[in-house]
C-alpha positions as CSV (number, residue, x, y, z in Angstrom):
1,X,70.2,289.7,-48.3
2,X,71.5,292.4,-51.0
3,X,69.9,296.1,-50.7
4,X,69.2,297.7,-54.0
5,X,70.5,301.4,-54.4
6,X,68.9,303.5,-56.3
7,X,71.0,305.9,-58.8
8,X,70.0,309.0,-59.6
9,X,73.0,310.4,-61.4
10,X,75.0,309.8,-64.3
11,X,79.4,309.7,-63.4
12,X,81.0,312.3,-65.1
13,X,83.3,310.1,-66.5
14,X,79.9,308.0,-68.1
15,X,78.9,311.8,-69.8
16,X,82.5,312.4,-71.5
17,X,82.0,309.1,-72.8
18,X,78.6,309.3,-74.1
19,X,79.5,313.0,-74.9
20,X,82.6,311.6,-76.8
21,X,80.6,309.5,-79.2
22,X,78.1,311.9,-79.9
23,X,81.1,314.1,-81.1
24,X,82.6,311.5,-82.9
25,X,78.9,310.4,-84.7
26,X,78.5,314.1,-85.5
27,X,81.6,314.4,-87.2
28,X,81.6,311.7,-89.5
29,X,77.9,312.5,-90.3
30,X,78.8,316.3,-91.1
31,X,81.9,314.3,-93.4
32,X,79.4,312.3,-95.3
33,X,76.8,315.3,-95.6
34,X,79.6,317.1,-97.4
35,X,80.8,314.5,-99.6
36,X,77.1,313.6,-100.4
37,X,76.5,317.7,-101.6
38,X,79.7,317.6,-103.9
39,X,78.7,314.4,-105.5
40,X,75.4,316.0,-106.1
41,X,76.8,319.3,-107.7
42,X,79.2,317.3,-110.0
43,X,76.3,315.4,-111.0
44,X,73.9,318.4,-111.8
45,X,76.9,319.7,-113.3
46,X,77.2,316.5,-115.9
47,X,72.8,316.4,-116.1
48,X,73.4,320.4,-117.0
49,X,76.2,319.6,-120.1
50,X,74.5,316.9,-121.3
51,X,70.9,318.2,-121.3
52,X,72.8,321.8,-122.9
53,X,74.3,319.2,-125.7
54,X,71.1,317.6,-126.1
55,X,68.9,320.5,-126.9
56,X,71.6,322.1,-129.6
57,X,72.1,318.8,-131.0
58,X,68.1,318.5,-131.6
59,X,68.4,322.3,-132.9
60,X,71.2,322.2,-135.4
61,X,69.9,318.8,-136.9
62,X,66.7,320.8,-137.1
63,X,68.0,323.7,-138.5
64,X,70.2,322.2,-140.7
65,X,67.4,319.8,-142.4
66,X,65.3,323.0,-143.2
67,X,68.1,324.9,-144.4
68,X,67.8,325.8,-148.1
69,X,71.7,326.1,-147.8
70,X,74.4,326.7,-145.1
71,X,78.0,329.0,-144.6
72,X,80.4,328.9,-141.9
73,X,79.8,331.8,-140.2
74,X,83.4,334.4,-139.9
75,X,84.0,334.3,-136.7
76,X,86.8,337.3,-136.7
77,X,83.7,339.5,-137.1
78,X,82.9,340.3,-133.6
79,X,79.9,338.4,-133.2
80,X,81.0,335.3,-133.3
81,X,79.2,333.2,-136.1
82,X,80.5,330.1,-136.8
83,X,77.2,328.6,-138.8
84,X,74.9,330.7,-141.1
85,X,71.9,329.2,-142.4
86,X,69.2,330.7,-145.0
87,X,65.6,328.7,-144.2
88,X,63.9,330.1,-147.5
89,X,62.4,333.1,-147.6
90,X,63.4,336.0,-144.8
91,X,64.3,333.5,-142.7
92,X,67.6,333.0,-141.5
93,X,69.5,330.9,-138.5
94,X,73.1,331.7,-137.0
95,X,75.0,330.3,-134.7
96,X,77.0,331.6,-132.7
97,X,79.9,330.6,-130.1
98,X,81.5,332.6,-126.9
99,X,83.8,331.1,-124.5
100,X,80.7,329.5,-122.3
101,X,78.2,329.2,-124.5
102,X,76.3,329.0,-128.0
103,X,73.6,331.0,-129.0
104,X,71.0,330.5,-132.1
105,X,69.7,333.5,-133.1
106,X,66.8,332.9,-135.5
107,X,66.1,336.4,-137.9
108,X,62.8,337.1,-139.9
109,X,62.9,340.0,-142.1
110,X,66.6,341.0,-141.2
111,X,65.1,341.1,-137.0
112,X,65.5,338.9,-134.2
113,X,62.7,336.4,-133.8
114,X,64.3,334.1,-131.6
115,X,67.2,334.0,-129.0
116,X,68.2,330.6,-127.5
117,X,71.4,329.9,-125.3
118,X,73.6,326.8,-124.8
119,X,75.4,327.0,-121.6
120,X,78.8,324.4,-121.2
121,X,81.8,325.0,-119.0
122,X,84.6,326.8,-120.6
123,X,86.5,323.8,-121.5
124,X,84.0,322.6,-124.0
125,X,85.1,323.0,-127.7
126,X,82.0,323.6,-129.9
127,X,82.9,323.2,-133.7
128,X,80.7,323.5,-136.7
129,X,82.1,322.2,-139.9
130,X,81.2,321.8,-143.2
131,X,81.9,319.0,-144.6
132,X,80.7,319.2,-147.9
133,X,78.2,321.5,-149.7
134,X,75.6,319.3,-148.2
135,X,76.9,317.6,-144.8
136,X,77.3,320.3,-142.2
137,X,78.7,318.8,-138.7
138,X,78.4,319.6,-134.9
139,X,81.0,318.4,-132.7
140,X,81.1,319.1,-128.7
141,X,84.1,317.9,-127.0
142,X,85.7,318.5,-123.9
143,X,89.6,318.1,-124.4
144,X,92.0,316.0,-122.5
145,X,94.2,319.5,-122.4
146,X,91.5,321.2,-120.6
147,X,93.7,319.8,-117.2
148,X,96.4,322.4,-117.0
149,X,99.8,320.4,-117.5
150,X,101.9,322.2,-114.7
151,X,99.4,321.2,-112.2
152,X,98.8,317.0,-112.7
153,X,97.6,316.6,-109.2
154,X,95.2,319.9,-109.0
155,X,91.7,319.1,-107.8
156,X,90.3,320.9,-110.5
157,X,90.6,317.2,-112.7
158,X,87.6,315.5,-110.7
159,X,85.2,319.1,-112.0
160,X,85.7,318.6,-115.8
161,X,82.3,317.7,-116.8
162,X,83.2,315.6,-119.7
163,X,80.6,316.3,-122.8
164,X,80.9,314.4,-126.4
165,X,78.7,315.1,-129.0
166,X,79.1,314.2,-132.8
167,X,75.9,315.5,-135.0
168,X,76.1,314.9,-138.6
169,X,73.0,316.5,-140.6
170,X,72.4,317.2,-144.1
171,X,71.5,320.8,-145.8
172,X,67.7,320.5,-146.8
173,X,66.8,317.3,-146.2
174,X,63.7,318.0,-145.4
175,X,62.7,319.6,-148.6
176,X,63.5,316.3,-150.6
177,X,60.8,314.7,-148.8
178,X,58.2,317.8,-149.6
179,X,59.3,318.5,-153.3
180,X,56.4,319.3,-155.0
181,X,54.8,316.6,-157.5
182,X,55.8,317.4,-161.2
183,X,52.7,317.8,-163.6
184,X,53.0,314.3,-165.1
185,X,52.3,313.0,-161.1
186,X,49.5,314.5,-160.6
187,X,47.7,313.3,-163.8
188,X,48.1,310.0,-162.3
């Protein structure tokens, strides 16, 4: 007959291994964690852009439908307007563009009102044109030149936060809609 013995201890060759896998558990754990944070910052990064475009787009089609008329702003003349717009009245919206972001500045009576900020990275391109007397458009782009060309296979290609935006609106539409009714209208 067999006699059971009883172990009390662990071989120190059973803790290396045990302590071996632990290590090995841990590191690709702490590999994963990290990979997991940066794919979370890129995409706040793209949520953050495309929320920023968003909210201007919403603004300037806004703005724009209001306007009684609209100007590109000179942008050589330190403050950086590139979009004027007169509401009627004392009421008046620019817009105006940095390297990081775009700021609407809404004036009443010749003082600021209203301050609201546009954040994107610096490789955004923000552009206001004008069209035609009527059709002013918004267009936020990020360029394929923002990668620098000397560097193809620099890191910094995965962090561009790509943004497109393409806002058409007209000058004033809104005040077709709310033209007042011409005496012969209301008779009827």
């Amino acid at each position: 007959m067999k006699t059971l013995r009883l172990r009390y201890a662990v071989s120190l060759v059973e803790l290396l291994i045990t302590m071996s896998a632990c290590t090995g558990i841990l590191t690709l754990s702490a590999g994963l964690l990290h990979r997991t944070m940066q794919v979370g910052g890129k995409s706040r990064a793209f949520i953050d852009g495309e929320r920023s475009a968003l909210r201007l787009a919403n603004a300037f089609r806004h703005d724009v439908h209001q306007a009684a008329d609209a100007a590109n702003g000179d942008a050589n003349e330190g403050k950086g307007t590139i979009l004027h717009l007169n509401l009627g009245g004392d009421h008046v919206v620019e817009y105006r563009h940095t390297a990081d972001k775009v700021t609407r500045v809404l004036f009443e009576n010749g003082q600021v009102r209203a301050r609201e900020e546009f954040a994107f990275p610096s490789t955004v391109d923000v552009t206001i044109q004008q069209e035609s007397p009527q059709l002013v458009v918004l267009s936020i782009t990020t360029p394929l030149e923002a990668v620098s060309a000397d560097q193809p296979t620099s890191p910094s290609i995965a962090y561009i936060t790509p943004v497109s935006c393409h806002v058409e609106a007209v000058v004033g539409r809104d005040h077709w809609f709310t033209a007042p009714a011409t005496d012969g209208e209301e008779a009827q």
